[in-house]
C-alpha positions in Angstrom: 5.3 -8.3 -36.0 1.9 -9.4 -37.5 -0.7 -6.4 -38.2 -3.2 -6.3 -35.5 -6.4 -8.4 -36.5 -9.8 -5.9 -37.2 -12.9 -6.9 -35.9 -16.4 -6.6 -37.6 -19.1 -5.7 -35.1 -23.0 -5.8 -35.8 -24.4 -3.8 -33.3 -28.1 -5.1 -32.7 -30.4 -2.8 -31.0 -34.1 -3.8 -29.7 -36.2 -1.8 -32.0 -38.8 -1.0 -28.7 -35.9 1.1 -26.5 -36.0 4.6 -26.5 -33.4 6.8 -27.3 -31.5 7.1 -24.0 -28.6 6.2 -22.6 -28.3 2.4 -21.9 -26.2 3.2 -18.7 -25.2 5.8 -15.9 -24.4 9.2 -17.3 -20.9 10.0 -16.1 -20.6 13.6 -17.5 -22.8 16.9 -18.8 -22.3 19.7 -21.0 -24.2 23.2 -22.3 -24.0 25.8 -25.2 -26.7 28.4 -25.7 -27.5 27.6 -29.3 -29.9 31.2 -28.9 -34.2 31.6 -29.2 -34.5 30.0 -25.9 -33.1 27.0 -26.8 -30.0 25.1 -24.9 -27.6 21.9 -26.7 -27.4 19.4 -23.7 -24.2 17.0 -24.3 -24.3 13.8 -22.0 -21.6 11.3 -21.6 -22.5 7.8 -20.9 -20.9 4.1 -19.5 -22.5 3.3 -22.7 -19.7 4.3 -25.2 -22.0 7.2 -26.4 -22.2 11.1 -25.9 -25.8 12.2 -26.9 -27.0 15.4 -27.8 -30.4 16.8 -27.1 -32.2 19.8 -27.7 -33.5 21.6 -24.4 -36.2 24.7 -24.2 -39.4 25.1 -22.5 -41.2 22.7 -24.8 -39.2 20.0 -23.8 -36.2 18.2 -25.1 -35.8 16.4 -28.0 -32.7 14.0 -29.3 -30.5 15.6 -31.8 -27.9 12.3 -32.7 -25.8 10.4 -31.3 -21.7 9.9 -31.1 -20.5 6.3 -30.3 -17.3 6.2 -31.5 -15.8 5.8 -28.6 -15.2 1.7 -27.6 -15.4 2.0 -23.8 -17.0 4.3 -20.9 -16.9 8.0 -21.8 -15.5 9.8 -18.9 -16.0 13.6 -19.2 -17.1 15.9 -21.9 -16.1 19.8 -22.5 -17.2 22.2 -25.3 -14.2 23.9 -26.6 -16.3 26.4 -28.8 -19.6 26.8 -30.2 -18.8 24.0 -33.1 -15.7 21.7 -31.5 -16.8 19.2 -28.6 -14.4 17.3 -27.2 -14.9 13.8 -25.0 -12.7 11.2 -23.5 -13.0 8.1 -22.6 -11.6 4.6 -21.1 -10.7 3.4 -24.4 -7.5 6.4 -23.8 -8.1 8.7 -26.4 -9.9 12.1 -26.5 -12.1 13.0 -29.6 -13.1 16.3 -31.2 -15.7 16.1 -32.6 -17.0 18.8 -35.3 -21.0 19.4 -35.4 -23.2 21.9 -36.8 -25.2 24.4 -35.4 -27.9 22.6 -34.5 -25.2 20.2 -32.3 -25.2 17.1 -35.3 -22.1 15.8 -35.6 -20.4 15.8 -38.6 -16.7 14.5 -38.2 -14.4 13.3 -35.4 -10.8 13.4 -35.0 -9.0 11.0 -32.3 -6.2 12.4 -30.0 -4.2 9.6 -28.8 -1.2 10.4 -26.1 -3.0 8.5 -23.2 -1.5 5.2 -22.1 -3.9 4.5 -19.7 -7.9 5.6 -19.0 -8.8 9.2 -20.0 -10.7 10.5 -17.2 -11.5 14.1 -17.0 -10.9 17.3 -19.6 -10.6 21.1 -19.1 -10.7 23.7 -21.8 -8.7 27.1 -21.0 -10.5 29.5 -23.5 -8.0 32.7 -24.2 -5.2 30.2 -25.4 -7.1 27.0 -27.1 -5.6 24.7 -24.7 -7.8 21.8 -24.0 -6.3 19.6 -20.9 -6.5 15.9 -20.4 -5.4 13.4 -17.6 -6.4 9.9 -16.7 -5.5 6.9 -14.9 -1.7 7.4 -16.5 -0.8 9.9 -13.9 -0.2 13.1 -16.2 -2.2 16.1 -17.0 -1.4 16.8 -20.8 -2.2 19.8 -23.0 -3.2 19.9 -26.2 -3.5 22.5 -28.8 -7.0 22.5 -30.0 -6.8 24.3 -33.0 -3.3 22.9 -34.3 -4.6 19.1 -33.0 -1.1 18.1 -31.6 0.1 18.2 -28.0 1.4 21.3 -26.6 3.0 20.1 -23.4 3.0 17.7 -20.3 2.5 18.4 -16.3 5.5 16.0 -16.3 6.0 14.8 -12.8 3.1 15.4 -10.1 0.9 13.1 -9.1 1.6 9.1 -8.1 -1.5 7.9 -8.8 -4.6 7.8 -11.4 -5.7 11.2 -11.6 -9.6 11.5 -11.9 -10.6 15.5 -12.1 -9.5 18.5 -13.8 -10.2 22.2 -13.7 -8.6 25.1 -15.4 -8.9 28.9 -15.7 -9.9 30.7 -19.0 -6.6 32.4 -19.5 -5.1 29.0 -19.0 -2.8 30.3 -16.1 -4.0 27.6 -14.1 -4.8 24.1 -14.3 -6.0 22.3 -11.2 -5.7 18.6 -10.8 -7.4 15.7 -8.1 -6.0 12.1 -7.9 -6.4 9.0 -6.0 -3.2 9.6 -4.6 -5.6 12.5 -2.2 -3.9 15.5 -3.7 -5.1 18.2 -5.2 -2.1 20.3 -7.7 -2.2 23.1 -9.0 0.6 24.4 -11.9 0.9 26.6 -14.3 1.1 25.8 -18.1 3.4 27.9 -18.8 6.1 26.9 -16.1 5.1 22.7 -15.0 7.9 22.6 -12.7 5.9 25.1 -10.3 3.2 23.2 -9.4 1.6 23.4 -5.7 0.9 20.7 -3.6 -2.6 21.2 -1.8 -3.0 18.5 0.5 -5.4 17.5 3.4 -7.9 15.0 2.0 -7.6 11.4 3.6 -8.8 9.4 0.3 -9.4 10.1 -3.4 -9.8 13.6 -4.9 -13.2 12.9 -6.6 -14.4 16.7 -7.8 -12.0 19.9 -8.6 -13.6 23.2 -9.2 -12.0 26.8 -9.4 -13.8 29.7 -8.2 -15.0 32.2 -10.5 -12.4 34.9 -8.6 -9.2 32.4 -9.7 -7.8 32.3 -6.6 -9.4 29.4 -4.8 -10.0 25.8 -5.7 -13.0 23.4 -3.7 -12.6 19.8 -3.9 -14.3 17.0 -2.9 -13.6 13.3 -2.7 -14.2 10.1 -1.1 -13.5 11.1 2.9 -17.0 12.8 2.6 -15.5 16.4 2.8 -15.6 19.7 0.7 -12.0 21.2 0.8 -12.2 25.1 -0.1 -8.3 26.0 -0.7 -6.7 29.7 -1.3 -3.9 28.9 -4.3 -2.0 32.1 -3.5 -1.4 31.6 0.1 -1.3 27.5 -0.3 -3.7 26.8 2.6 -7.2 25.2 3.1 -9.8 28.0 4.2 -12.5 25.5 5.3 -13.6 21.7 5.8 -16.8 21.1 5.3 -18.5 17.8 6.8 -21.9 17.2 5.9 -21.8 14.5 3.5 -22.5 11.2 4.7 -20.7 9.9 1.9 -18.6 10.2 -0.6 -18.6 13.3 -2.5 -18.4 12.9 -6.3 -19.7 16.0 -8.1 -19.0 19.8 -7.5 -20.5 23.0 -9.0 -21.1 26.7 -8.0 -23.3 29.4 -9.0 -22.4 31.9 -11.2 -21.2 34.8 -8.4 -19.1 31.8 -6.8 -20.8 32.3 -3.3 -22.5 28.9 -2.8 -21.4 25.4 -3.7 -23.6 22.4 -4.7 -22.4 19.0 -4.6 -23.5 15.2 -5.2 -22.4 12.5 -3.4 -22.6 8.3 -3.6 -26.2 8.2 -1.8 -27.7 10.8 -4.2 -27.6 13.4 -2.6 -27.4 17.0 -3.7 -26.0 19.6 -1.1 -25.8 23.4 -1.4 -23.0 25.2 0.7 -22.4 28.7 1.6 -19.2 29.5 1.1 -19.0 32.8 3.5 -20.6 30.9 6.4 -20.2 27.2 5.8 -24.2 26.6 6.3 -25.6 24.0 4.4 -28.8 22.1 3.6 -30.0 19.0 1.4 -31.1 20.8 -2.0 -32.8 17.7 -3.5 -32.3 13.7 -3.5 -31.3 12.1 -7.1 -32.1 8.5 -6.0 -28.7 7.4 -7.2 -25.1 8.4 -7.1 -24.3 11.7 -8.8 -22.1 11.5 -11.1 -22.2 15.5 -12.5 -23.7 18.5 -11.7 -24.0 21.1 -14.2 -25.9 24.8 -13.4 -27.6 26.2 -16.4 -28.5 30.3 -16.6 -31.9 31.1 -18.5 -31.1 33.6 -21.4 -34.1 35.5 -20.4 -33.7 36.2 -16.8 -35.7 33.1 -15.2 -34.6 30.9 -13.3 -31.7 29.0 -13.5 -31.5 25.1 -13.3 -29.4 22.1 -12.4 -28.7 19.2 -14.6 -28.2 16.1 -12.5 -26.7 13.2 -13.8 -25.9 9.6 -11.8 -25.2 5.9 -11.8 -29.1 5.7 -13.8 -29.6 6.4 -17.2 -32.0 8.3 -16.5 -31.1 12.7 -16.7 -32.9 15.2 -14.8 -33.6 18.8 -14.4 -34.1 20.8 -11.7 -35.3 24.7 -11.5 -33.5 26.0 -8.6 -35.1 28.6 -6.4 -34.8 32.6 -7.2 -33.3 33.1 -3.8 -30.9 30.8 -3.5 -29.3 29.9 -0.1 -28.1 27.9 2.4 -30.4 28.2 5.0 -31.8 25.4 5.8 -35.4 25.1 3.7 -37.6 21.9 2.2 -35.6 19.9 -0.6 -37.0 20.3 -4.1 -39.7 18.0 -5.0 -40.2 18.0 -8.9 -37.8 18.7 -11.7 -38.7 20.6 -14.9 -37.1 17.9 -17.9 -36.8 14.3 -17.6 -34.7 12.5 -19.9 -35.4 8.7 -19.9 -32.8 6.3 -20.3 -33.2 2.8 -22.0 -32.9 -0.4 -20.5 -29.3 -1.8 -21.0 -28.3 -5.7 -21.3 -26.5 -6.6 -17.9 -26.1 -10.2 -18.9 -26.4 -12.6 -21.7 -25.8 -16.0 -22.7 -25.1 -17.4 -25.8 -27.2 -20.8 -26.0 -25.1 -23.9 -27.0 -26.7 -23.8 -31.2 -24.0 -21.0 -31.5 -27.7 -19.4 -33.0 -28.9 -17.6 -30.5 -28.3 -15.7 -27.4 -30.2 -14.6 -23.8 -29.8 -11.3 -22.7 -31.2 -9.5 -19.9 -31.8 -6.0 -19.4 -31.9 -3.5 -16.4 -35.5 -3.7 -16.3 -35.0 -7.4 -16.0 -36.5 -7.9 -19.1 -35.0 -11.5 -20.6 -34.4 -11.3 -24.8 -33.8 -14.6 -27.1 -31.7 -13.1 -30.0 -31.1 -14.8 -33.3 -27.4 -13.6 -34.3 -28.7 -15.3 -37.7 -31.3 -12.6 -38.2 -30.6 -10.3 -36.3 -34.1 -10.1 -34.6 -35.7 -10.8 -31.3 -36.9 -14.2 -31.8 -39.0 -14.2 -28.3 -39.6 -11.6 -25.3 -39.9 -13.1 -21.4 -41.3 -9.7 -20.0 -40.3 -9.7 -15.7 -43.9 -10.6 -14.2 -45.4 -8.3 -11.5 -43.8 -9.6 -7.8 -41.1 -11.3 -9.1 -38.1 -10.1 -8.0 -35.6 -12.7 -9.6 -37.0 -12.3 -13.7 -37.5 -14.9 -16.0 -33.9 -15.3 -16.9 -32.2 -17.7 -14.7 -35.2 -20.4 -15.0 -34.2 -20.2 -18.8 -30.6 -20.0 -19.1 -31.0 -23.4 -16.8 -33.4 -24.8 -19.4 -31.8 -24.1 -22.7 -28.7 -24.9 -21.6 -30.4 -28.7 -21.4 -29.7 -28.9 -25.3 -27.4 -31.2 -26.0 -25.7 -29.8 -29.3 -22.0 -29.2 -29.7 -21.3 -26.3 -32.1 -18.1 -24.4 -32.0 -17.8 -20.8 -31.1 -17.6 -18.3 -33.9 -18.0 -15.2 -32.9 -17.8 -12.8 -29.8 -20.6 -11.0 -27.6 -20.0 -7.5 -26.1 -22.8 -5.9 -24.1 -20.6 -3.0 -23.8 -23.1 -0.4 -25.4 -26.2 -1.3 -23.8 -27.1 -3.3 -26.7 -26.0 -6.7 -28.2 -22.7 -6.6 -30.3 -21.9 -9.8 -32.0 -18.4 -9.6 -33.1 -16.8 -11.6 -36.0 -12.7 -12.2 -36.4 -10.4 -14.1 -38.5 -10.0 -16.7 -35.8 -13.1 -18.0 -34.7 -15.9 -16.5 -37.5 -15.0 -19.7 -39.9 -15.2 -22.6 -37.6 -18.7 -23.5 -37.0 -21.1 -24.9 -40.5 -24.7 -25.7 -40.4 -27.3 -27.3 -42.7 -29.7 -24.5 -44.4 -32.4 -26.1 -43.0 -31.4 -25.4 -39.0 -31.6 -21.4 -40.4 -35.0 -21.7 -42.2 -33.7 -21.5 -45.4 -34.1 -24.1 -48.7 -32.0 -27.2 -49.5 -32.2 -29.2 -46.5 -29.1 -31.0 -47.0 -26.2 -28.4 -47.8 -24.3 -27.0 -46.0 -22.9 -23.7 -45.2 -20.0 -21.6 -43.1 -22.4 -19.4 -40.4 -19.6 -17.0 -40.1 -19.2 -16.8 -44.1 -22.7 -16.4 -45.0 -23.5 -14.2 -42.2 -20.4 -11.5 -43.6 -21.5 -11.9 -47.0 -25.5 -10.7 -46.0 -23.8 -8.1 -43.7 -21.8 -6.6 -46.4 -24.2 -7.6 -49.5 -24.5 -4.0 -49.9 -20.6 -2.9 -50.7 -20.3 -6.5 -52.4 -22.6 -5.4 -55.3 -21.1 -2.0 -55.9 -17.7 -3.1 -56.7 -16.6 -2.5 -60.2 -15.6 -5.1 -61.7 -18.6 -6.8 -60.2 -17.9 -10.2 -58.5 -18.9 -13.4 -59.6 -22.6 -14.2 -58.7 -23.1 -15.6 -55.5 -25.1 -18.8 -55.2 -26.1 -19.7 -52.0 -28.9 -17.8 -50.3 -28.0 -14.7 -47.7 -29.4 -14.7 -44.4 -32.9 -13.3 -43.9 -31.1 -10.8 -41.5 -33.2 -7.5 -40.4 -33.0 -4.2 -42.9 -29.4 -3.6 -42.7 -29.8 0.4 -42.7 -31.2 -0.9 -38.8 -27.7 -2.7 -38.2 -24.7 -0.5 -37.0 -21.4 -1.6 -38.1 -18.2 -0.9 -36.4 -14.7 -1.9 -37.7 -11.9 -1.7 -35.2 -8.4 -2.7 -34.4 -6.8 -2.9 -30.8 -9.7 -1.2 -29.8 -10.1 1.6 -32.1 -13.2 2.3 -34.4 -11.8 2.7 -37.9 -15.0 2.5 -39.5 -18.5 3.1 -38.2 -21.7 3.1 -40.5 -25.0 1.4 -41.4 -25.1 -2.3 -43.4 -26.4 -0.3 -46.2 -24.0 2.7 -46.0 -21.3 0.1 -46.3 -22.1 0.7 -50.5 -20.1 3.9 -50.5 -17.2 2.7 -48.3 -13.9 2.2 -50.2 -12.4 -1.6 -50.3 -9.4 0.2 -48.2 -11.5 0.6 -45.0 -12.5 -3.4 -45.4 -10.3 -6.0 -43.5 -8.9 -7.9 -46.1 -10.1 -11.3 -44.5 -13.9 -10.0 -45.1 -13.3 -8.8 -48.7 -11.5 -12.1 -49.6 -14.1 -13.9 -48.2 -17.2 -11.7 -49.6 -15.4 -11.1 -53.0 -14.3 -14.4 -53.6 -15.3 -16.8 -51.5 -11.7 -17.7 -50.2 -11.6 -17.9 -46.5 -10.3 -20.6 -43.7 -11.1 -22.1 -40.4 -8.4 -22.0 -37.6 -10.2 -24.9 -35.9 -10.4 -28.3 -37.6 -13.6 -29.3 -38.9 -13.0 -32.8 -39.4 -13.7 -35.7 -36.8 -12.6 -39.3 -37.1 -14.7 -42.8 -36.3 -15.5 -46.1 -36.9 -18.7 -48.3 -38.3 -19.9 -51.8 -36.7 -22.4 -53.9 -36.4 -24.6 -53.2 -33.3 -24.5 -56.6 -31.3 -27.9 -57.0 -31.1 -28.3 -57.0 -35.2 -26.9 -59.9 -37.5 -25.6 -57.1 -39.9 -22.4 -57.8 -41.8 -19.5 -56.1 -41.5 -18.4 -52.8 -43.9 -15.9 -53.9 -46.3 -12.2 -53.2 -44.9 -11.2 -49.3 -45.8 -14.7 -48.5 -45.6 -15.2 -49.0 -41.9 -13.1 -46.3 -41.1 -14.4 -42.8 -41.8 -13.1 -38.8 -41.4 -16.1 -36.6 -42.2 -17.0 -33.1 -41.1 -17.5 -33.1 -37.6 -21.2 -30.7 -38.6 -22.6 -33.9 -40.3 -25.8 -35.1 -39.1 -26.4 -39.1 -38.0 -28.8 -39.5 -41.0 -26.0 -38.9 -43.3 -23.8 -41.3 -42.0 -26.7 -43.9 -41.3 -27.6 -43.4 -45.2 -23.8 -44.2 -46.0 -23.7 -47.5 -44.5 -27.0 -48.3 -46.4 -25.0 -47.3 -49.5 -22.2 -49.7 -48.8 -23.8 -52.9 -47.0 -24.0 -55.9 -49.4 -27.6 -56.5 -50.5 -29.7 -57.3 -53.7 -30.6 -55.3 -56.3 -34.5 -56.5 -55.3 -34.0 -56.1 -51.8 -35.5 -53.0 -50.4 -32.7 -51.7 -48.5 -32.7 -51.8 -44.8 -33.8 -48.9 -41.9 -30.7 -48.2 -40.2 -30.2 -46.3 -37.0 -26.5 -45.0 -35.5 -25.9 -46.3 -31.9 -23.1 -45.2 -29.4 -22.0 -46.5 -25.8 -25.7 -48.0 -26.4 -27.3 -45.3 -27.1 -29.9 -44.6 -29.8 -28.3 -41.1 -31.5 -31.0 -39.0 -33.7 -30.9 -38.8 -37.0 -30.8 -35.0 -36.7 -27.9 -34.4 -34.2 -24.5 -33.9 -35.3 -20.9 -35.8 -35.2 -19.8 -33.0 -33.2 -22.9 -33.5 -30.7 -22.6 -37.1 -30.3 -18.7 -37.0 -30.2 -18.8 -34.2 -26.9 -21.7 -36.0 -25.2 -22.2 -39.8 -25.9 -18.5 -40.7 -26.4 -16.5 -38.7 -23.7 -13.7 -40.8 -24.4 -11.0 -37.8 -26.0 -7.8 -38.6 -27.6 -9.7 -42.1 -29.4 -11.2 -42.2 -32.3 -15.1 -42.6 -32.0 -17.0 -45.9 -32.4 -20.7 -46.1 -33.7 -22.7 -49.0 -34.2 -25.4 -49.4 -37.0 -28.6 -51.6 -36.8 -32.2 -52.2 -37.9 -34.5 -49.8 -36.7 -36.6 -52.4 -34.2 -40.2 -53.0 -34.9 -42.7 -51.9 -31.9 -43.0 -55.1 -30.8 -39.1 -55.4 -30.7 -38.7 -52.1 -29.6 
């Protein structure tokens, strides 16, 4: 079987958005890192798990993981220097960071076949436990890095929550198939069957006493289940819709949970009272209670479908009885606008993107800037994009596709592959650049700027390279990812790309950057024919010149000039102003083969016809 192909991704990032997540936050995590200071760990739809710095001056960013190439479901600390995430892409990564929460290495565990959705660490024995949309609830040994063992057979459907106890004695377990299971590590085939809820398990939680599980899900209910004595203790009802978050204080004696609508309910266990604690204005997505070191008062994270996170300082007397919701939070942590849409324009140059705060962007993938901002004017509630995608898809220009757009991180990704990055050329002139009439491979010039940086330190140094690079943005701004089937092999900065070994480089870049060697899957050559126009007297082209294959990226001029070049005339003549015609049609002397060939001849599968004749006077015109 052939190798998998590796992809290059630039990841271009609009130098005005704040630090954020691009997208809804779908999981939370704390460590006390001591002096009054807290490590928040957020898990975004953006590919990312951030890490902030929280005390009671405010929080600050501490750095940022994205290796992940899809949603990141749930994140767990396992001790005060492992953290371990997983995501949609099916793996689960550890990552290493220092004490001040930077990380500093990542390992990938891959078992998943399917989605990773939810993690739960079981202190006493290392075990860190995984399940996702493949059914199974795995366990892996956290300080060894290998699997330990399997729930085997359980649940018949995706499984989307986790919970387990300290001592690892019991892992609990929610799926779409409405069960909640509880087993024991040590013996899977013993597993419990708790069942009751009439759609999916959303939320698991075990009870700080270890013998009772609440869940939650999407009937609208709070399920509070004894494990010993396999029953349900209580239903509780007020929820108006679906439930997706759970938590409880530290003495276990009140619940609080988050539902679709945003809102954030505390429960008394005891007596089943309940009140709305506070309204999140989207759907929450985690809850997470943080204890002050210093005997204040404790708060809740809240994170939702927004990319926004907030924090809450929850009253000293906490109950159920039914009092005012809270009305401010104590941290804010803004997220950034994230592209929701995009379109690349039909110059294979640039492309449109919109973001969530309908913001519309004009990219240049040649340069990696914004070229122009269309800011969403007071009132309107449509934006400015629509009204241009329908006007600069007027441009009549045929250019093929040669690379790939992903809007996956909140940001633009423009990804280049063996199979599409050679096929489109341009003149240097469309770019900006000097020699109006030559004419160069956008994919090829664009890898060989991207990766100028590890071209000049190889040893032997290459031969020198001629043509001119892009005038791309400062490539310690531009993210690179390499990946195969998905996975992120490499990740670092244009300019880091120096110090990275020719081992970690797809071969089809480093033939292509090294040595200029690469090829186009798609043919780049267009066949035609040359006749008089029959409103000019013009002879005919001699026979075998009439007749023409030529790249399919040359421009009308060029051809034009060519039939001046071969039409009979005398030496003293001054040689005649031609212009190209087809179906009738005046063609400009800027537009390509390609162009003309896609929208003036529509006739596929026949070799194209142009016409040559005098460019008319004004008065004949």
């Amino acid at each position: 079987m052939p190798e998998p192909k590796m992809v290059v991704t630039a990841v271009l990032e609009d130098p005005q958005a704040s630090v954020g997540h691009r997208y809804g936050v779908n999981a939370l995590a704390t460590r006390h890192s001591g002096e009054g200071h807290t490590n928040l760990f957020s898990a975004g739809r953006d590919g990312t798990v951030r890490c902030w710095d929280v005390s009671a001056e405010g929080v600050a960013s501490v750095g940022c993981m994205d290796d992940h190439a899809d949603w990141v479901n749930d994140v767990v600390c396992v001790h005060d220097e492992i953290l371990a995430s997983c995501s949609s892409d099916c793996t689960i990564k550890l990552w290493s960071t220092r004490a001040d929460s930077r990380p500093v290495e990542c390992e990938t565990l891959r078992q998943h076949t399917d989605y990773v959705k939810a993690l739960a660490y079981c202190r006493e024995p290392q075990l860190l436990a995984s399940a996702g949309c493949d059914c199974d609830v795995l366990l892996w040994d956290v300080a060894a890095r290998t699997l330990a063992s399997s729930s085997g057979e359980g649940h018949s459907d995706s499984i989307y929550c986790l919970a387990a106890s300290t001592s690892g004695s019991l892992v609990v377990s929610g799926s779409v198939d409405t069960d909640v299971r509880v087993w024991d590590p040590r013996s899977p085939e013993s597993g419990l069957r708790l069942a009751g809820h009439a759609d999916v398990v959303r939320a698991v939680l075990l009870l700080p006493d270890g013998k009772r599980v609440v869940s939650c899900g999407s009937d609208r209910t709070l399920r509070l289940w004894h494990v010993g004595e396999q029953r349900c203790e209580a239903v509780w009802t007020d929820h108006s819709d679906s439930v997706y978050s759970l938590q409880t204080d530290p003495t276990g004696t009140h619940i609080l949970s988050g539902d679709r609508s945003g809102s954030v309910r505390l429960t008394s266990i005891h007596d089943g009272s309940s009140h709305e604690l506070l309204h999140a204005g989207a759907a929450v997505q985690k809850l997470l209670w943080e204890d002050s070191e210093e005997g204040g008062a404790s708060q809740l994270w809240v994170a939702t479908t927004q990319s926004d996170l907030t924090c809450w300082r929850l009253p000293s007397n906490l109950s159920a009885a039914r009092q005012s919701p809270l009305a401010e939070h104590v941290h804010t942590i803004p997220g950034a606008a994230g592209i929701r849409r995009f379109e690349v324009l039909p110059t294979r140059l640039a492309v449109l993107t919109e973001d969530t705060s309908g913001e519309a962007l004009l990219w240049d993938v040649c340069t990696g800037r914004v070229r122009h901002r269309y800011a969403k004017a007071a009132g309107d509630a449509k934006g400015p994009y629509n009204k241009l995608v329908r006007e600069l898809r007027k441009e009549r220009v045929a250019v093929p596709h040669w690379f790939s757009v992903s809007t996956r991180s909140g940001g633009l990704e423009v990804s280049l592959d063996a199979d599409l990055c050679f096929n489109a050329e341009v003149y240097l002139s469309d770019l900006g650049l000097e020699d109006r009439d030559l004419r160069v491979n956008l994919g090829e010039r664009l890898l060989a700027t991207l990766f100028n940086s590890w071209r000049e330190a190889q040893n032997p140094p290459p031969a020198k390279d001629t043509l001119p690079l892009l005038s791309y943005r400062p490539l310690s701004e531009v993210p690179i990812r390499v990946s195969q089937q998905g996975v992120v092999i490499l990740k670092c900065t244009a300019e880091e790309l120096s110090q990275v070994s020719a081992k970690c480089i797809p071969p089809w870049v480093s033939q292509c950057v090294l040595k200029g060697i690469f090829s186009p899957r798609e043919s780049s050559k267009l066949s035609f024919f040359l006749s008089p126009h029959a409103s000019d007297d013009l002879p005919t082209l001699p026979y075998g010149l009439n007749k023409l294959s030529a790249s399919k990226f040359l421009k009308v001029h060029k051809v034009a000039a060519y039939v001046v070049s071969k039409l009979p005339h005398d030496e003293e003549e001054t040689p005649p102003e031609l212009q190209l015609m087809c179906n009738d049609q005046q063609l400009p002397g800027e537009m390509s083969l390609a162009t003309v060939f896609s929208f003036l001849w529509k006739t596929p599968g026949e070799d194209m016809q142009l016409q040559y004749r005098r460019v008319p006077h004004e008065t004949e015109a």
